[in-house]
C-alpha positions as CSV (number, residue, x, y, z in Angstrom):
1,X,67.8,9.5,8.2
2,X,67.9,10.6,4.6
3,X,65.7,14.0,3.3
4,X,63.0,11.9,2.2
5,X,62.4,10.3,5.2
6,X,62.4,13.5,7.0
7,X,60.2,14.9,4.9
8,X,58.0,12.0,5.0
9,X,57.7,11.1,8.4
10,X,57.0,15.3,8.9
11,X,53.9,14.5,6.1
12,X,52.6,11.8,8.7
13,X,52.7,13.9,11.0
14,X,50.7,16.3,10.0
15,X,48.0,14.3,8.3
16,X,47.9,12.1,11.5
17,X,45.0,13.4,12.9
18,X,43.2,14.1,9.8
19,X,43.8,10.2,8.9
20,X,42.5,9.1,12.5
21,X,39.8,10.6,12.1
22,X,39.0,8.9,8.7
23,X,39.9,5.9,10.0
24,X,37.2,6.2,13.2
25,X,34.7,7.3,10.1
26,X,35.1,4.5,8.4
27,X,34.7,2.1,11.4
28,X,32.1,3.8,12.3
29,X,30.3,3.4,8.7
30,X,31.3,-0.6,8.7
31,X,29.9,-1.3,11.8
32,X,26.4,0.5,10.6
33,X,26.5,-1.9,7.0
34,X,27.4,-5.0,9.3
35,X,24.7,-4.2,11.9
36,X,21.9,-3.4,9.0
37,X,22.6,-6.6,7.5
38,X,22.6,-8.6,10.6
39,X,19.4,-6.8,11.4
40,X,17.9,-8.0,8.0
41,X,19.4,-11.6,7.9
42,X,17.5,-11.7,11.3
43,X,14.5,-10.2,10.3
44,X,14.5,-12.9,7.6
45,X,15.0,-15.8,9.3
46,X,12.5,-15.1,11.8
47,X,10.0,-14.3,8.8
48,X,10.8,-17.9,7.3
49,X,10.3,-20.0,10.4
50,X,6.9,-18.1,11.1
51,X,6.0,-18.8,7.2
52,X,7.3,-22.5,7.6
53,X,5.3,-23.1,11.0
54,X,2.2,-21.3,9.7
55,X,2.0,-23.7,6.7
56,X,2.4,-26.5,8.5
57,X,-0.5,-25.5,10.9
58,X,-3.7,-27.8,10.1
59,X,-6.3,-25.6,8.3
60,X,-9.9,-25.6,10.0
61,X,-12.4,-26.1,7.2
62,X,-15.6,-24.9,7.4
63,X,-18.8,-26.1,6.1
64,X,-21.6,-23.5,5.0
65,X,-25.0,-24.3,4.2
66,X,-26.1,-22.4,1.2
67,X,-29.8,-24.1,1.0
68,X,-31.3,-20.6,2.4
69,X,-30.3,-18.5,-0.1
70,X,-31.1,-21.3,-2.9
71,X,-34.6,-21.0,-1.2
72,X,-35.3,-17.4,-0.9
73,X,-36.2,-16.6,-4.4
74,X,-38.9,-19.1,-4.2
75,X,-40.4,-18.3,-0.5
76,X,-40.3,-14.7,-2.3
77,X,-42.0,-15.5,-5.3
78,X,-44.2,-17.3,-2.7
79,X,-45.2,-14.5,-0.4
80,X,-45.8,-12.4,-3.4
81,X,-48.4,-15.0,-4.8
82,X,-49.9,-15.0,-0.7
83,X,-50.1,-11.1,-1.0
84,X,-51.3,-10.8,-4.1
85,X,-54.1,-13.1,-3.4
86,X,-55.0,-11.4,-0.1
87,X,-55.5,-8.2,-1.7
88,X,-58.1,-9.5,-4.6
């Protein structure tokens, strides 16, 4: 082996560990993007199919009848007339 192998292979060595242990780091760090985003694309997913069957859910309608309230004022203004004859 020439020098400069030597003295490479001896630079390998000693950065070996340091290099493993970048290299678990960074495993480590890819496998915590890939599971976010697989967490997200499921969250997602299951968010459109419950928007999807929601709006394809009939909608009940429901019919109010308002002719109390148009009526009020009047049987009001018609008690007030009743009380306002009873006390003269």
């Amino acid at each position: 082996m020439s020098q400069e192998k030597v003295d490479k292979y001896k630079k390998e060595k000693a950065d070996r560990k340091k290099n493993i242990k970048k290299q678990k780091l960074q495993n480590v760090a890819r496998k915590c993007v890939v599971g976010v985003i697989g967490i997200a694309l499921i969250g997602w997913i299951g968010y459109s199919a419950y928007d999807t069957y929601q709006s394809n859910r009939p909608v009940d309608e429901v019919q109010i009848d308002y002719t109390a309230m148009d009526e009020l004022p009047q049987e009001l203004a018609a008690a007030q007339e009743a009380d306002a004859a009873a006390a003269e």
